[in-house]
N, C-alpha and C positions, 0 to 999 in steps of 0.2 A: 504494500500500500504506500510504500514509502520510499524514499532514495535513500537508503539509510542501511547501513550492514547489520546484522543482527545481532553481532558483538555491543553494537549503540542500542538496541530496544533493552527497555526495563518494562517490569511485570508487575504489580503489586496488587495486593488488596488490603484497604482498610477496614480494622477489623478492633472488636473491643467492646464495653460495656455501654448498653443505653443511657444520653446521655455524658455520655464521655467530650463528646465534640467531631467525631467524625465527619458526620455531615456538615458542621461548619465548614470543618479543614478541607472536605472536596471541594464546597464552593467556593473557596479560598484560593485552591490550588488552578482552578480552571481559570480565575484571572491571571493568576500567572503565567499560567500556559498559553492563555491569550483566546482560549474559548469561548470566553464572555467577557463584556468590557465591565462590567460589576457584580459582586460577589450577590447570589441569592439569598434566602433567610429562611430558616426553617418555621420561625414563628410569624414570619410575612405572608408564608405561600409563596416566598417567590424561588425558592431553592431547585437549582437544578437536576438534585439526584433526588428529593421525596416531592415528585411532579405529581403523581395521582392522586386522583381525587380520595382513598382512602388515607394516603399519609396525611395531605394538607388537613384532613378532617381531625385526626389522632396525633398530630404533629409530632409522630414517629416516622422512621425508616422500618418500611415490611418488605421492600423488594432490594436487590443485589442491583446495583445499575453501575453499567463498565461507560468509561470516559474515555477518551484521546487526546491527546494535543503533541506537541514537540517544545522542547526545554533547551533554551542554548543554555550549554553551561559555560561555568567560570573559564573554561579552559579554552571556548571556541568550540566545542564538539556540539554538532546538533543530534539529544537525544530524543526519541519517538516514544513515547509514555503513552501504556495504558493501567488504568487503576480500575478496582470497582469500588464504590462505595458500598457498606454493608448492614444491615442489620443488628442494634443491639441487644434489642429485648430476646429473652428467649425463645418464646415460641414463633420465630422466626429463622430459628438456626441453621433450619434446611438449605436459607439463602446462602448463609456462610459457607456451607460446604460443597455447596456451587460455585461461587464463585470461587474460593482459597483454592480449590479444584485444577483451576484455570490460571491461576498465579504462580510465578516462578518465587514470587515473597511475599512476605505479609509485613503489614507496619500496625503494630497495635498502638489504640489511641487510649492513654491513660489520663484521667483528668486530677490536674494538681491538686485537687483538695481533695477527692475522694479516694485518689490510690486505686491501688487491685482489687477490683472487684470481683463478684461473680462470673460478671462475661468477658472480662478480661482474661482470667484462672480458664475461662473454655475457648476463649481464640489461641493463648498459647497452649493448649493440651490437642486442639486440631493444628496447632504450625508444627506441632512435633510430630502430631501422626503421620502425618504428606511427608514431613520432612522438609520444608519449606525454611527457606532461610529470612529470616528476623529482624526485625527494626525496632524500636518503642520512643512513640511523638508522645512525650509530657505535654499537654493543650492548661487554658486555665490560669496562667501564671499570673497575668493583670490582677487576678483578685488576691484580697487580704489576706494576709497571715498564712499564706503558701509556701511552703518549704519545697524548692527543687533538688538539695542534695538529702534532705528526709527522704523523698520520695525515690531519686535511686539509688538511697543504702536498701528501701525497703525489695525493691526491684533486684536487686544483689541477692539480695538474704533471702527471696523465693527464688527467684529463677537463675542465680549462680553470679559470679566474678567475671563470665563472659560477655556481664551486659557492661558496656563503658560509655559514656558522656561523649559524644563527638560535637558535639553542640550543648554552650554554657549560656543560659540567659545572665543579660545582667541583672543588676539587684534590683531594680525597679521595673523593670519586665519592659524597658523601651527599646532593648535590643538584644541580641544574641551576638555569638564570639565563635566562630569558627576552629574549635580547636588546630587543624589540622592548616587552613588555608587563613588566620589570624595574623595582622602586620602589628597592626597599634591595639594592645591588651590593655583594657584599664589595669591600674596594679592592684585592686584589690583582687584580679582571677588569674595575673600572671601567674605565680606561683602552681594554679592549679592546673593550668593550661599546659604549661611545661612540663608539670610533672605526668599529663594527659597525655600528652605528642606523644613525650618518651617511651610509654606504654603501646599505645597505638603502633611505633616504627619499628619498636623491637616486635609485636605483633605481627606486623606485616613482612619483616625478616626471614621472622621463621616461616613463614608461606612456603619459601624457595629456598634449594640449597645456598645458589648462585648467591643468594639476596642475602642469606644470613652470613657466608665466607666475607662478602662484602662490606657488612654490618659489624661482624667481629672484629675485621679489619683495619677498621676506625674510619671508613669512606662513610661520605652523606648517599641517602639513598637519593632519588630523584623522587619529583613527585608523581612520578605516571609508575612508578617502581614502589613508591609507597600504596598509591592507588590499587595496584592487580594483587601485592601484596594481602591487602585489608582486604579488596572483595571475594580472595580464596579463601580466607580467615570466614568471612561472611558466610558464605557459600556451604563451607563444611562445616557450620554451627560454632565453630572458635569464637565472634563476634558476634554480640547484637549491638547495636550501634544506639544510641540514648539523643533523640534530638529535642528541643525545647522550641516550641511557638507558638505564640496570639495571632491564630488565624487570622481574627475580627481586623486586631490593627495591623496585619502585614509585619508581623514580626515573623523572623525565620523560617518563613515560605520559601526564601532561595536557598537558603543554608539548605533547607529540606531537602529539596530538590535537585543542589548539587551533589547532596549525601546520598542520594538515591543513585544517581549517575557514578559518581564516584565507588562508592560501596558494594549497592546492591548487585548480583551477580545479573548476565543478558542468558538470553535461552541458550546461547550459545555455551555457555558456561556450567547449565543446567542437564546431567543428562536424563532423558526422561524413558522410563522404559514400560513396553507395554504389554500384556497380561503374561508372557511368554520367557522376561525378560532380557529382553532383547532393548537395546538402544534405539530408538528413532532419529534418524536422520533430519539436525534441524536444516539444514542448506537447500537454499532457494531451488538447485536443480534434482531437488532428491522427488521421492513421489508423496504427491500430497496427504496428509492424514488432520485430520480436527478431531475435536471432541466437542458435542453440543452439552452444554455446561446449562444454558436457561431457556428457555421457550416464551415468548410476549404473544399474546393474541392483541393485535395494533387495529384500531377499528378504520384504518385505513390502510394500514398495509398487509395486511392480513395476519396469519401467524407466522411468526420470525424467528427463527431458528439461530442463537448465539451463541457463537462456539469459538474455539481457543483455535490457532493452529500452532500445530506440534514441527510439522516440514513442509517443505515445498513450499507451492505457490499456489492460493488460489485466485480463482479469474471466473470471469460471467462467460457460461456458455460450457464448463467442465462437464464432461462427463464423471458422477463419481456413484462412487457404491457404499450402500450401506451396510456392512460384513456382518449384522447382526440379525437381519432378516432377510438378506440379500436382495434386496430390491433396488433398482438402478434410480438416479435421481441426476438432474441438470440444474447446474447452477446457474441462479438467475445472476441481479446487478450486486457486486461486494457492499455491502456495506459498514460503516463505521457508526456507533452508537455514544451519542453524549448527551444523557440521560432521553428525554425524549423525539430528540434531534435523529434523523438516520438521514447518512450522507453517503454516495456512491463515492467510490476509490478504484483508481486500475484493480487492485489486487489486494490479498494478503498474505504475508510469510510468515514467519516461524515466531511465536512471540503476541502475535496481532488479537486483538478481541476483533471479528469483527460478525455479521447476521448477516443469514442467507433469508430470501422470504420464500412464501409457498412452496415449499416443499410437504411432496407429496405421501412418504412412507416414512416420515426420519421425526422421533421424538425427544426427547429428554433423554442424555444419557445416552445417546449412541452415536457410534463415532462412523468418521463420514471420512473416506478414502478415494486414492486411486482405483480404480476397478480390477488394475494388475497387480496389484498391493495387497491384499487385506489384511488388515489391523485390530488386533481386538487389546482394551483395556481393561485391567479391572475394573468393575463398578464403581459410579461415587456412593459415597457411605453414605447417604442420607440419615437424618434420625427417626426413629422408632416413632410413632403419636402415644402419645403419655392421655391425652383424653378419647371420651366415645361417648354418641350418643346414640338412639335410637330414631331413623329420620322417616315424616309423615307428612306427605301431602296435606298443606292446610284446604286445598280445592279440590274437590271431587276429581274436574277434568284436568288435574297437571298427576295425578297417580302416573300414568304412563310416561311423562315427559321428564320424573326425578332423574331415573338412571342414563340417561343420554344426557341430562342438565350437569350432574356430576359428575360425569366422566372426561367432561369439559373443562371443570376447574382441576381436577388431580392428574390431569396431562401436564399442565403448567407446576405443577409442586407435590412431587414424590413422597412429601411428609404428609401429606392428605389423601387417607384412606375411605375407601365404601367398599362393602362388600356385603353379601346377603348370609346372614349367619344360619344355616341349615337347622342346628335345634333348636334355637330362640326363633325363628322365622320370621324375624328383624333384617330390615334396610340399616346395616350400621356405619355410621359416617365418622372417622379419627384423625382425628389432629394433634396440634401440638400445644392446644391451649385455647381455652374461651375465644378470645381476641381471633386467636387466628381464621378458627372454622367460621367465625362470625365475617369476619372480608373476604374469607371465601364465599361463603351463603347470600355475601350484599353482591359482590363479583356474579355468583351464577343468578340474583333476580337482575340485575341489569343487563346480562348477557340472553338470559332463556326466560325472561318474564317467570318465573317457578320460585314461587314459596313455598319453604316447608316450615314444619313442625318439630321442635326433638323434644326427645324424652328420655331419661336414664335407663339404657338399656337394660333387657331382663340378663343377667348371668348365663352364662353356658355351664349349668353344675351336669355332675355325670350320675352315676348310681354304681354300685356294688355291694357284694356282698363279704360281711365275712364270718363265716359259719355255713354248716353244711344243711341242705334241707332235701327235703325230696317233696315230690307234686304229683297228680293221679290227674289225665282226664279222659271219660270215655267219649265220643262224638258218636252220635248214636240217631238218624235220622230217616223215620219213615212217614214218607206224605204221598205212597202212591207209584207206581214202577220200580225203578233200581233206586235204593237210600242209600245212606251214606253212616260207614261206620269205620272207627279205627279207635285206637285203647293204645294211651302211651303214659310209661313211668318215666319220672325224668328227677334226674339230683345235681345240684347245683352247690358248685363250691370255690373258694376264693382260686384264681390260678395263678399260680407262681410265677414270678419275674424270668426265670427260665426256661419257661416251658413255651414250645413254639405253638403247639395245637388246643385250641378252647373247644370243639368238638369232639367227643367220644362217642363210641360205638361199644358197646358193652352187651348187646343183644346178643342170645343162645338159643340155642333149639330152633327156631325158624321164629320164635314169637313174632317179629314184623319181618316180613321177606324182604328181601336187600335190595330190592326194585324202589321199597318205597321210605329207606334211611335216608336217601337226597331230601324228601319231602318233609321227616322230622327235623333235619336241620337246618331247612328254610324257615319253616314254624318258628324254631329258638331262633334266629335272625330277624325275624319278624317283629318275635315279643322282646324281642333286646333292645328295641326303638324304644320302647317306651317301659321304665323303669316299676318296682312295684315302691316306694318311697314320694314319687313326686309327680312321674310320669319322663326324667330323664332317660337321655341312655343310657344302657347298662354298658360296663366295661370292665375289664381284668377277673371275667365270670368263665371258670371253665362247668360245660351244658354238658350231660352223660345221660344217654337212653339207655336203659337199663333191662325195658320187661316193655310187652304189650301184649295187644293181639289183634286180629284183622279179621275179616269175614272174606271168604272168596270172590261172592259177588258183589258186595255192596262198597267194600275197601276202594280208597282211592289216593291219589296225589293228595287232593282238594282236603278228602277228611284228616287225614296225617297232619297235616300242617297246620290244622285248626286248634286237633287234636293237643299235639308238639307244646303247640302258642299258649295253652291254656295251662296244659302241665308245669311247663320251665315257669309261669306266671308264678303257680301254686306254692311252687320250691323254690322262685325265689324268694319269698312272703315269709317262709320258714328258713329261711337261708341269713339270718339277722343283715338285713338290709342298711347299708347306708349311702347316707350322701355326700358328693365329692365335689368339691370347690376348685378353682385352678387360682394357683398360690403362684406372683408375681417377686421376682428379684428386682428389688428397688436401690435403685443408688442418689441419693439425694445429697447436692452441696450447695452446704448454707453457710454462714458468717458465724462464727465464734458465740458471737451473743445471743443466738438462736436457736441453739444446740440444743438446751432444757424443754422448750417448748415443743421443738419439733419430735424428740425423743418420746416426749409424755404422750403427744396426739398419736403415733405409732403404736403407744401402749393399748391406746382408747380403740385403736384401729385394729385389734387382735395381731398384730405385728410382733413380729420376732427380729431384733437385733443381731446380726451378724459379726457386724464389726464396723470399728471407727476409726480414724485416722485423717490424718493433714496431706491434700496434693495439691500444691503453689498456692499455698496461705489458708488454702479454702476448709474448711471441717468437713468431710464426707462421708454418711451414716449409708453403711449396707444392709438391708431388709427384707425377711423375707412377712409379705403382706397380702392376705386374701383379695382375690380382683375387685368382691363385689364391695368393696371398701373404700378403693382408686378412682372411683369415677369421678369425684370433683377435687381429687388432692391439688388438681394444678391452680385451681384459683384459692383452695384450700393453704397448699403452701404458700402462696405470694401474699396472699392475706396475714400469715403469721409473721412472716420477713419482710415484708413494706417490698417486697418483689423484687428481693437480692438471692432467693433461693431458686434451684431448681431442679431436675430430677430425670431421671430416664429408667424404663423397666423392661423386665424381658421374662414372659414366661418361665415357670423355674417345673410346677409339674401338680396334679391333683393330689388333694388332703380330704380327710374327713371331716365333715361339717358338726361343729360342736351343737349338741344336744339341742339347749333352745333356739340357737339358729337356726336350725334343723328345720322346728317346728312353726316360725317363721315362714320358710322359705315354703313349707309346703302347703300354710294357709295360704299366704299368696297367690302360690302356682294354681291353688285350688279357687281364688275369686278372681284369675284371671282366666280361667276355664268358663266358669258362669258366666262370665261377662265376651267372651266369643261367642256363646251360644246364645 
C-alpha cells in the first residue's frame, strides 16, 4: 500500500484498562500522523475510533478499530503505522484478541493515578500468550499528586526489571525528555537520564556479539546501532520500553512515536509461523497469505472483511483461496481503514491492516491465500461467554426471523453464542456480559427489525442412579385381530467410569428370542430421555434385561420396546435416583480489597475454593461453582468491585444435587410442565 520497505512498517495495538486513556491517545496520535487536523473527544462524540452510534451512546470503546497514517521520524525515515484502538471494559475482550491477533506489538495504556488494573493485569497476560513484544504509555500525568516513578517501581515489581523508562516526563507534566535522543536535560533528571542511557546501551550491546566486543571495547555505539540493538532487546521480550504522555496537551506524542519507530520491532523482524510451524514469508514477492482478524457489516459498503497481511502482496482483482472451506474468492478494491473512513490503496504487504469488501464465502477467522499456497493458522483464542440467557420472540410473527437475526450479529463476534439446547428446548443466546448481549440485541433490532425477550435459562441437570433396583412390565394388548404382548425384567445400576458398555444382555433359555433384544434396548434408550427424579436425562446408568417372555403370535418390535420403556422406568424409581448438576471451573481476578467479599458470595453460591494466588498484582480465586448459580455473576461480580473484577469459566463435569435443591428443582420442573400444557 505503500512505498515503504517492511523493515519501516510498525504494528501495534492499544490495549489496557477502561478508562485508562486509550482512546484519547488514538485520537491524539492521528493528529500527529496527520489523519485529522484535530484531535476527537470521547465525551464530545467526536472521536474517531468510538464512531458508532453504541459507543457515543455508552461513551465507551466496544469495537477494535485499526488506523493508518505515516510518521516521519527524528531521523528522516518515513514510517507507515498501523494501530488498532481497543476495548477496555471487559466484556468486550473478544475485540482484544482480535485485534492483538493482528499486531506485531502491543503498547499498554496505564493511567497515572490509577496504576495496574484489572484490564491492564489481562492485556499483559494476552501480550504474553501471542508472544507479542511490549510497550507501557503512562497517560494522566497533568493531574494532581501523580507519581511517575511510583508508578514504574510499581510496573517493575509486577511485570519485572525488563520494563525501563525511555521516556521521562518533567515535573510538571509540560514536557517529556527523551532519554535516549535528549541534548538539553533539565538537571533535576540528568542524573536519571544518564544513569537511563547507560542501561539502555549496554542493553542494546548485548543484542549482538559484534555490538557488545564493541561496547567492551570502550567504542560509542552509533545511534542506528543503539536503535537495532534495543529493538532485538524489544522483540525477544528483554525490553519493555516505559513512555510518559498528555495526549490532550501534545505532550510526548513524538517521543511516542519515534519510540515506536525506533524500538518496536517491523514484521520483518517478527517471524510469524503458521499452524504447521513453518515460517511465513513476509516479502513483497512471496505468495500472499492474511488472516481476517474482524468483520464490519458497513450499511454502505457492505460487509468488510479486515484482515492483517502476513506476505506478499495484495491487489484488486487477486484470485485467492480460502484453505478453510476451500472456496475461491476475488479481491475487490484494497482498502485502508481509519476508524470509519475506508480508503482505496494500490495494494497491501506484509504488516498492512487493510479490508476487502463483499466477499463471498470468507468469515471471521479465516485466513485468505494464494490459491497455490495454502495456509492454515491456529485459531484466534476468542473468550469463552461467562453469561446466558434464554431468548423469546417478544412478537408472534418475528418466532421464525430470531435464528437468521442472530446469526447475523455472532458472525461479527465469536464471543456471542446461540444455540438450541436439546434438553432444556431453549433458544440460548451467550455472551460476555449484560452490556455486551445488550448492543448486540440493539445491533440485530436495527439490523433485522427483531425483538426478543430473555429469561434465565432452565439448567441442563442430568439424572442417575446410585443403587441397584430392578422393574417388571408386562404389555399385554387385546382389542380385536393380532394384540400385542411382551414381558420384560430389567435392573438398573450405577456404571463405572471404566466400563465401555451401559447395555447388557443377560437373557437364558430363549425367554425373549434374540430377534427382539435390539427392540428392548431401544425401549431403555427411549426411557433414558426422560429421567425418573425430574424428567432429565439419564446418564452413567448401566440397563441389564435379565428375564421375560413373548407370545408367538402376538410379540413384536413395537411391544418390547414399550415393554423395555416401562420396566428400566420401574428400576430406575428403585435404583435410588438422583440429580446431577454441571459444576463450572471458575477463575475470577479481583483487587486485593475485594477478596473477602467475593470469597463469602462463593460460599453463598455452594462454591468450592480451589485455590488463590497473585498473577501481575491481581488476586485470582479458582472455583469450582454449580452452573445454575452463574447466570448473573457477571453483573453480580462488577457490582461487588465497582467493575475492577472479572472472571472466565469452563465446564469442569456433573455432581449430585444436594437434597433441598433437589426438591426445588423438581417442583419447578414440575410447574413448568403444567404450564406447557
Amino acid at each position: 500500500m505503500k512505498d515503504a520497505a517492511i523493515g519501516d512498517v510498525r504494528n501495534f495495538v492499544l490495549m489496557g484498562h477502561t478508562g485508562s486513556g486509550k482512546t484519547t491517545l488514538a485520537d491524539a496520535l492521528l493528529v500527529k500522523l496527520g489523519v485529522t487536523a484535530t484531535a476527537g473527544s470521547v465525551d464530545a462524540g467526536t472521536s474517531l475510533s468510538d464512531y458508532t452510534d453504541e459507543e457515543k451512546e455508552k461513551k465507551i470503546s466496544i469495537y477494535a478499530t485499526p488506523f493508518s497514517g505515516v510518521w516521519q521520524a527524528s531521523g528522516g525515515q518515513k514510517v507507515p503505522v498501523f494501530f488498532s484502538d481497543t476495548p477496555g471494559y471487559d466484556e468486550f475482550f473478544g475485540q482484544v484478541v482480535g485485534a492483538s491477533r493482528a499486531a506485531d506489538s502491543a503498547l499498554i495504556v496505564i493511567d497515572a493515578s490509577s496504576g495496574i488494573q484489572v484490564g491492564a493485569s489481562r492485556a499483559w497476560k494476552q501480550v504474553r500468550t501471542l508472544g507479542l513484544s511490549a510497550g507501557i504509555v503512562i497517560t494522566g500525568l497533568d493531574r494532581e499528586n501523580v507519581d511517575f516513578a511510583g508508578r514504574v517501581e510499581e510496573i517493575r515489581k509486577l511485570w519485572g526489571d525488563k520494563c525501563v523508562p525511555v521516556v521521562l516526563p518533567l515535573p510538571d507534566a509540560s514536557g517529556v525528555v527523551d532519554v535516549l535522543g535528549a541534548k538539553d536535560v533539565p538537571g533535576a533528571l540528568s542524573a536519571r537520564v544518564e544513569d537511563l542511557k547507560g542501561s539502555l546501551i549496554e542493553m542494546a550491546a548485548e543484542s549482538d556479539d559484534a555490538l557488545i566486543e564493541k561496547y567492551l571495547g570502550g567504542e560509542e555505539l552509533s545511534a542506528a546501532e543503539i536503535a537495532t540493538g534495543l529493538r532485538g532487546a524489544v522483540r525477544d521480550g528483554r525490553l519493555v520500553p516505559i513512555f510518559a504522555a498528555v495526549p490532550p496537551k501534545d505532550v510526548g506524542l513524538a517521543e511516542l512515536l519515534n519510540g515506536v519507530a525506533r524500538l518496536l520491532p517491523s514484521p520483518a523482524d517478527v517471524a510469524i509461523k503458521d499452524a504447521e510451524g513453518n515460517v511465513v514469508d513476509s516479502s513483497p514477492d512471496a505468495p500472499f497469505v492474511g488472516l481476517v482478524w474482524r468483520t464490519v457489516t458497513d450499511p454502505f459498503a457492505g460487509r468488510l472483511a479486515i484482515l492483517r497481511v502476513y506476505g506478499g502482496t495484495l491487489k484488486e482483482g487477486m484470485d485467492l483461496l480460502n484453505p478453510g472451506n476451500g472456496q475461491k474468492e476475488r479481491a475487490g478494491p484494497v482498502l485502508v481503514m481509519n476508524g470509519k473512513k475506508q480508503s482505496p490503496v494500490p495494494q497491501g504487504s506484509a504488516g498492512d491492516i487493510v479490508a476487502l469488501a463483499k466477499l463471498k464465502d470468507t468469515s471471521l477467522g479465516d485466513v485468505l491465500c494464494a490459491p497455490a499456497h495454502k495456509v492454515a493458522f491456529a485459531p484466534i483464542g476468542f473468550p469463552s461467554p461467562v453469561v446466558a440467557y434464554a431468548v423469546g420472540a417478544q412478537k408472534r410473527e418475528d418466532m421464525d426471523k430470531i435464528g437468521t437475526a442472530l446469526a447475523r450479529i455472532a458472525e461479527d463476534d465469536p464471543s456471542i453464542i446461540f444455540e438450541r439446547n436439546a434438553e432444556t428446548r431453549q433458544l440460548i443466546l451467550s455472551g460476555m456480559g449484560d452490556i455486551h448481549l445488550g448492543v448486540a440485541l440493539g445491533l440485530m433490532k436495527k439490523r433485522s427489525n427483531v425483538e426478543v425477550a430473555l429469561t434465565t435459562p432452565r439448567v441442563a441437570y442430568k439424572e442417575t442412579v446410585t443403587g441397584k433396583g430392578e422393574g417388571h412390565y408386562k404389555h399385554k394388548k387385546q382389542s380385536g385381530g393380532r394384540g400385542q404382548y411382551a414381558e420384560v425384567y430389567a435392573r438398573v445400576e450405577p456404571k463405572q467410569p471404566d466400563e465401555e458398555e451401559w447395555f447388557h444382555d443377560e437373557i437364558f433359555g430363549g425367554a425373549i428370542p434374540r430377534n427382539f433384544v435390539p427392540a428392548v434396548e431401544k425401549g431403555f434408550v427411549e426411557a433414558m430421555v426422560s429421567g425418573a427424579v425430574a424428567g432429565y436425562p439419564v446418564v452413567n446408568t448401566k440397563a441389564i434385561v435379565y428375564d421375560g417372555s413373548f407370545h408367538e403370535v402376538d410379540s413384536s418390535e413395537i411391544a418390547f420396546k414399550i415393554a423395555a420403556s416401562r420396566a428400566f422406568r420401574e428400576a430406575m424409581a428403585n435404583a435410588k435416583p438422583v440429580l446431577l448438576e454441571p459444576i463450572m471451573t471458575v477463575r475470577i481476578a479481583v483487587p486485593d480489597p475485594y477478596m473477602g467479599d467475593v470469597n463469602g458470595d462463593l460460599s453463598q453460591k455452594r462454591g468450592r475454593i480451589l485455590g488463590m494466588g497473585v498473577e501481575d498484582g491481581v488476586q485470582v480465586i479458582t472455583a469450582e461453582v454449580p452452573r445454575a448459580e452463574l447466570f448473573r455473576y457477571a453483573s453480580e461480580l462488577r457490582s461487588m468491585t465497582g467493575g475492577r473484577g472479572t472472571f472466565e469459566m469452563e465446564f469442569s463435569r456433573y455432581e449430585i444435587v444436594p437434597g433441598q435443591v433437589a426438591q426445588k428443582v423438581v417442583a419447578e420442573m414440575e410447574k413448568a410442565k403444567e404450564q406447557d400444557e
